[in-house]
VOSE-892252 format. One line per 2 residues: their letters; for each residue x, y, z of C-alpha. Coordinates in steps of 0.2 Angstrom, whole numbers, plus 5000, padded with zeros to 4 digits. Layout:
BEGIN
a> X/Y/Z; ...
//
This chain:
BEGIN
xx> 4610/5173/5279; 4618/5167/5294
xx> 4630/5171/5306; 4644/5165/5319
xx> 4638/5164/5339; 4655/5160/5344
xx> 4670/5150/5340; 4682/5140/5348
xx> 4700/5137/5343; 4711/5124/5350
xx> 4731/5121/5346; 4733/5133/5333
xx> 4749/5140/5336; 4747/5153/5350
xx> 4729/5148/5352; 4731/5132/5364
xx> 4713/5135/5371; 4702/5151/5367
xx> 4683/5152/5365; 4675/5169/5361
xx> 4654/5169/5362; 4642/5158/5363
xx> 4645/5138/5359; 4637/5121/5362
xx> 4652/5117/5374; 4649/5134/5384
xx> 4630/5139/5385; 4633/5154/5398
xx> 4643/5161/5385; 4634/5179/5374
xx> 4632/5177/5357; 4643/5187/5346
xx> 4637/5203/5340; 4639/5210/5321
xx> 4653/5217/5324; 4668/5210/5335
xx> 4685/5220/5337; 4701/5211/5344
xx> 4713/5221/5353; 4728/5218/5363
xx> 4748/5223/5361; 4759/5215/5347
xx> 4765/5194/5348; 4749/5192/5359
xx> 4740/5178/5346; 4728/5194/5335
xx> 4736/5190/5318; 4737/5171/5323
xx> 4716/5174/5326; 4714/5182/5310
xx> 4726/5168/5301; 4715/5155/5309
xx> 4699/5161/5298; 4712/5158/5284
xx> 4716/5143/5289; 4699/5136/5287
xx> 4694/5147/5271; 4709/5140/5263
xx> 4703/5120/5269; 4687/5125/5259
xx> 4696/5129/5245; 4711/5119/5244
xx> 4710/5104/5257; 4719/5107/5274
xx> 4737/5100/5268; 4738/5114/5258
xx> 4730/5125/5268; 4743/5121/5281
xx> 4757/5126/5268; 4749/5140/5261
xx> 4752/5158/5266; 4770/5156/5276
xx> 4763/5145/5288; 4776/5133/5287
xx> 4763/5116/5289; 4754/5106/5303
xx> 4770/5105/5311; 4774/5124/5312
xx> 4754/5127/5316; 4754/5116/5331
xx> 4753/5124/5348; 4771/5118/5356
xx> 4771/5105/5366; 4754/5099/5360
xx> 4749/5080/5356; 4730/5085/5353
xx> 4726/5091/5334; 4720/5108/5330
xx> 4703/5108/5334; 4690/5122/5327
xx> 4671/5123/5337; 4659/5135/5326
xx> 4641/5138/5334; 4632/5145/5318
xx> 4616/5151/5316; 4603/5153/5300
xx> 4591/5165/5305; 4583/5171/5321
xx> 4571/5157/5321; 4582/5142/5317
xx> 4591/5132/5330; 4609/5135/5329
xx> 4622/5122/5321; 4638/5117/5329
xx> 4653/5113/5319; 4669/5102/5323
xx> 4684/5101/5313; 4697/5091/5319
xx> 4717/5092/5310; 4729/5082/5317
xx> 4746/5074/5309; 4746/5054/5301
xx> 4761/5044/5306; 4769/5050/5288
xx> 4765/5070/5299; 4755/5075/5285
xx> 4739/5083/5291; 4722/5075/5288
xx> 4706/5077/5294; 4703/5070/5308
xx> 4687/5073/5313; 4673/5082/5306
xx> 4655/5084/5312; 4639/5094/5311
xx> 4626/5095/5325; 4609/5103/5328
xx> 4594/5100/5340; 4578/5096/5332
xx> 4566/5110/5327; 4558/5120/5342
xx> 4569/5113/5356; 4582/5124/5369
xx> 4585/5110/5377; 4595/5094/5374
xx> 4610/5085/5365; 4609/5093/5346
xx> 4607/5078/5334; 4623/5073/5322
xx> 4619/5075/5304; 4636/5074/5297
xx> 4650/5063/5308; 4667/5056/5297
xx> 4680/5052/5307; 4696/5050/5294
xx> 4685/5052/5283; 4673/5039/5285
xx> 4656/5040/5291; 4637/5046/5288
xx> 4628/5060/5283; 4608/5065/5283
xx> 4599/5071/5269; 4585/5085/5269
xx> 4580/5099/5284; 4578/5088/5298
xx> 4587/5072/5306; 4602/5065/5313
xx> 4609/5053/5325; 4612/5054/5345
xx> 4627/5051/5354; 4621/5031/5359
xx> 4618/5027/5339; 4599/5030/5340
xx> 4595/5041/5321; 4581/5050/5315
xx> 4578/5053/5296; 4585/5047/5278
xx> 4603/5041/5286; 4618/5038/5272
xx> 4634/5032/5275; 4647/5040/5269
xx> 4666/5037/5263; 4677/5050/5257
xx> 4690/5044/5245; 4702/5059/5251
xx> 4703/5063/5271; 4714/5079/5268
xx> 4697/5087/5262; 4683/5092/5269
xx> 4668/5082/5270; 4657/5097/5270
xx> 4667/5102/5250; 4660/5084/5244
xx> 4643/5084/5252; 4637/5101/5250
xx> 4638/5102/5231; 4626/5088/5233
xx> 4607/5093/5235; 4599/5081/5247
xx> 4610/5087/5259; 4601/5102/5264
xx> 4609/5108/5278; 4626/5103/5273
xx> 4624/5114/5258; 4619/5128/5267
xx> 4632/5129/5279; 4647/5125/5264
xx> 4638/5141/5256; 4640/5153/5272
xx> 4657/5147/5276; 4661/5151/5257
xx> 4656/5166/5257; 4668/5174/5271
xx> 4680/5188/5266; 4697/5189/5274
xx> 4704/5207/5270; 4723/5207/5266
xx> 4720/5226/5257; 4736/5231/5249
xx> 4736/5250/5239; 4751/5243/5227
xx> 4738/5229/5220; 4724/5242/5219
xx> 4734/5251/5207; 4738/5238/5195
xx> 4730/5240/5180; 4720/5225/5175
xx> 4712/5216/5163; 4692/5219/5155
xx> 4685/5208/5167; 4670/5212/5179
xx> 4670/5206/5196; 4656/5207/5207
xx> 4667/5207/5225; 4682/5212/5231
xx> 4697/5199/5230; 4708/5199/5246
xx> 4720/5211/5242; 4709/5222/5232
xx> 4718/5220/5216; 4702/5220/5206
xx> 4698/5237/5214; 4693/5246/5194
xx> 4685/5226/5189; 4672/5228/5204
xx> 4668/5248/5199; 4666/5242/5179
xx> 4653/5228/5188; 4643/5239/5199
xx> 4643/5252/5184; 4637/5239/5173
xx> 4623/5233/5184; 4617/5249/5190
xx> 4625/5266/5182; 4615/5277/5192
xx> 4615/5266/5209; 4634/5266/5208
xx> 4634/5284/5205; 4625/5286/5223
xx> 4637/5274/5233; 4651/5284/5224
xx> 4642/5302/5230; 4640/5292/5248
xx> 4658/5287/5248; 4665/5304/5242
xx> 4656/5312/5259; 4669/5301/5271
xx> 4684/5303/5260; 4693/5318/5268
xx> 4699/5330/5253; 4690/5320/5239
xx> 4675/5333/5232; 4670/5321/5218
xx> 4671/5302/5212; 4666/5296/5197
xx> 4668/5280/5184; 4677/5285/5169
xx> 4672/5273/5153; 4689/5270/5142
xx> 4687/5269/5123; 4690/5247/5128
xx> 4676/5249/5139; 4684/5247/5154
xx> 4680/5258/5168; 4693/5270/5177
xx> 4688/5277/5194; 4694/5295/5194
xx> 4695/5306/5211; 4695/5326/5210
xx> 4705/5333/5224; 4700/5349/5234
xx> 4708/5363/5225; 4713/5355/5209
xx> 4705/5355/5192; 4708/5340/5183
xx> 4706/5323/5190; 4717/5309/5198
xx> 4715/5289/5195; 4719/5277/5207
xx> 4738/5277/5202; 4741/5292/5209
xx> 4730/5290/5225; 4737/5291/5242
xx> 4738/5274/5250; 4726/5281/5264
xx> 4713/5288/5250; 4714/5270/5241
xx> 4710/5259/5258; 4697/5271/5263
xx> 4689/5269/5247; 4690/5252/5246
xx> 4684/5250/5264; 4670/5261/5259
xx> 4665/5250/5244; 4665/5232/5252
xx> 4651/5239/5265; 4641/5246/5249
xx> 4640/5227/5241; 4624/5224/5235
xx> 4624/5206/5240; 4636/5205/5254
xx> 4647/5192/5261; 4643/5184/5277
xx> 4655/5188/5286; 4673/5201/5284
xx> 4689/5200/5293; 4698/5216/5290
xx> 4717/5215/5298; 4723/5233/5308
xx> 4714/5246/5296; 4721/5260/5304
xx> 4740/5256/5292; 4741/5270/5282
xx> 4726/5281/5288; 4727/5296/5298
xx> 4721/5294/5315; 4705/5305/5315
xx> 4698/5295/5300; 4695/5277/5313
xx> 4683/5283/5321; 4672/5288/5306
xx> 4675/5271/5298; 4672/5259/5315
xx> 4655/5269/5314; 4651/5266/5299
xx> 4657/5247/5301; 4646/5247/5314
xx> 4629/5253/5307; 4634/5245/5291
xx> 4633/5227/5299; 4617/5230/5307
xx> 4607/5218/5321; 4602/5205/5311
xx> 4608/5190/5300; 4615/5199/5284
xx> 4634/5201/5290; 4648/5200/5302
xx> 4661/5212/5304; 4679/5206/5314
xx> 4691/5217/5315; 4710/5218/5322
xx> 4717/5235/5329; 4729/5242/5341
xx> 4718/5259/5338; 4712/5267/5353
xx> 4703/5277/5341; 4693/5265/5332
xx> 4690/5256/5346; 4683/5272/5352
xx> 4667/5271/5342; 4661/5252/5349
xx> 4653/5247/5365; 4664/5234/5380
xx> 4650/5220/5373; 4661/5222/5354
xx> 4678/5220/5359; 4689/5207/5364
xx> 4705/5208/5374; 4718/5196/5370
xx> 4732/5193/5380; 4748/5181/5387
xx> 4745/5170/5399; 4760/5165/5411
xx> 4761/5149/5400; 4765/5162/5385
xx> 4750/5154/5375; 4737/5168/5372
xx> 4719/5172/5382; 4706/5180/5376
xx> 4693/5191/5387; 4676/5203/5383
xx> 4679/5222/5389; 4663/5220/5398
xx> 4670/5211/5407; 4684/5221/5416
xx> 4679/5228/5433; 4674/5247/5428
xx> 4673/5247/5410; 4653/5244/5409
xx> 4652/5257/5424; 4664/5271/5416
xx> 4657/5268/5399; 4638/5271/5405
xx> 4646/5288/5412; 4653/5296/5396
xx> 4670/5285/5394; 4674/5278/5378
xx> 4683/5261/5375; 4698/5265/5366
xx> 4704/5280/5380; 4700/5268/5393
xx> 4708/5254/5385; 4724/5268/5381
xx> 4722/5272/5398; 4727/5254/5404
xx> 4710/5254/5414; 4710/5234/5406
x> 4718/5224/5396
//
């Protein structure tokens, strides 16, 4: 469970300084909703938003050097807003549930005097059970890697040094990981842990229909990997789990698939299963070889919002590629109903569809833009002068946005 209010990014590349939601730094600020859309023309900073999610699910994974070398980035020096002295700063305001008080976390990536990148700071803040009100309490502060951490649900230590609660002090033997890696596979940190585990459990979407042909190996899987090369491994799991359940999601799936009548998992004499689509007007069926790029990224789509114990949060970059424009709306409205009100998941997307932006409200899409500095901004359609207005009379986003009515 769990879910972001609202982020900050500071430095990374053409994100000198953007905030979208709610954050301990800006309390006037509206929480996120479910489901969040970034729009805006091409070079304006949506890829560099997407990348920055990356960036920190990769610093889970593989420490933050790597992470600044990994996927083309080029390293801290290439990642640094130009002209910037101050590291790449990340600001997350999570929350567990509806009843718990919200968690802020700091990360902090700046350059050693070697310009390898370290982190340089790293900390976890809450406000004590019940309370609106006040400076949140630090349960976990290291800077370079040094400093303390709480144990159990409750505790921490305010800014003039006065601590609450079972205080340990901490000192990681390598600052380009994360403190949050270390401690959270440890028990007593309760809340560490919990975070660690939601912050694990994003999904960044790079969907490619070449890698969902590939024929793979025996080998279940129970989610999607990023470019949706396991596509048959995740079918053969669900199958295995739930033959008939499956067979509903497939029969639910089939219904939004335009010129697909039937989809059904094929068992091969190795046990493997095959998914095979029958086509309007044709006998015999196809496999996922011979599937139209479109089909395959609709399926696929179609299936990550059917996991039975779903990711936390899902960054899908531009779905439209590949897809006939009539299918968007169709799948922003499933998106959107898929993802709900409450604390299961969180949907973000990037588009330059009109149509697909079509199916969501101002309060779930985001404008970014170029300042006259060239670095990018970022703005809520609600808050255009008209959009709320036009919208409340029958308007729709995406024709309004097309329109050039904002943004």
């Amino acid at each position: 469970m769990g879910k972001i209010l609202g982020i900050a990014i500071q430095n990374y590349g053409s994100l000198k300084d953007i905030s979208l939601g709610k954050l301990l730094s800006n309390q006037s600020g509206a929480e996120l909703s479910n489901m969040t859309a970034i729009i805006g023309p091409s070079g304006n900073g949506k890829s560099t938003l997407a990348d920055a999610f990356g960036f920190l699910s990769d610093s889970l994974a593989e420490g933050v050097e790597r992470a600044c070398d990994a996927r083309n980035r080029g390293g801290i020096r290439q990642l640094l807003s130009q002209g910037s002295e101050g590291p790449i700063h990340f600001e997350i305001y999570y929350k567990e549930t509806q009843n718990d008080s919200p968690i802020t976390y700091e990360l902090s990536v700046a350059k050693d005097r070697m310009g390898r990148p370290y982190v340089a700071e790293e900390r976890l803040r809450q406000r004590r059970a019940g309370e609106r009100n006040g400076r949140p309490l630090s349960f976990l502060h290291l800077l370079n890697g040094k400093g303390y951490a709480f144990e159990g649900k409750k505790g921490g230590q305010e800014d003039d040094g006065k601590s609450e609660g079972e205080k340990q002090e901490v000192e990681l033997a390598d600052n380009r990981k994360l403190g949050i890696v270390t401690l959270g596979a440890m028990k007593q940190y309760t809340r560490i842990e919990k975070f660690l585990n939601f912050l694990r459990s994003w999904y960044l979407c790079y969907f490619t229909p070449d890698a969902a042909r590939q024929l793979q190996s025996l080998s279940p899987d129970p989610y999607l990997n990023r470019d949706g090369s396991n596509l048959n491994n995740v079918a053969q799991y669900m199958y295995r789990r739930n033959p008939v359940e499956f067979k509903k999601i497939l029969a639910d799936i089939q219904t939004k698939i335009p010129n697909i009548r039937r989809i059904e998992p094929i068992e091969m004499p190795n046990g493997q299963i095959a998914l095979a689509f029958w086509q309007n007007d044709f006998k015999e069926p196809f496999y996922s070889q011979r599937m139209s790029d479109g089909t395959l990224k609709l399926f696929a789509y179609y299936l990550l919002l059917h996991e039975r114990n779903p990711r936390q949060l899902i960054f899908v970059e531009e779905p439209e590629n590949g897809l006939y424009h009539k299918y968007l709306a169709t799948l922003a409205l499933e998106m959107k109903l898929n993802v709900g009100k409450g604390y299961g998941k969180q949907l973000f997307v990037t588009t330059h569809s009109p149509f697909f932006v079509n199916a969501l409200s101002p309060e779930q899409v985001w404008v970014l833009s170029k300042g006259e500095d060239g670095f990018s901004t970022i703005k809520k359609a609600s808050e255009y002068q008209f959009v709320k207005d036009l919208v409340s009379e029958g308007a729709t986003v995406g024709d309004l946005w097309y329109s050039e009515y904002f943004g």
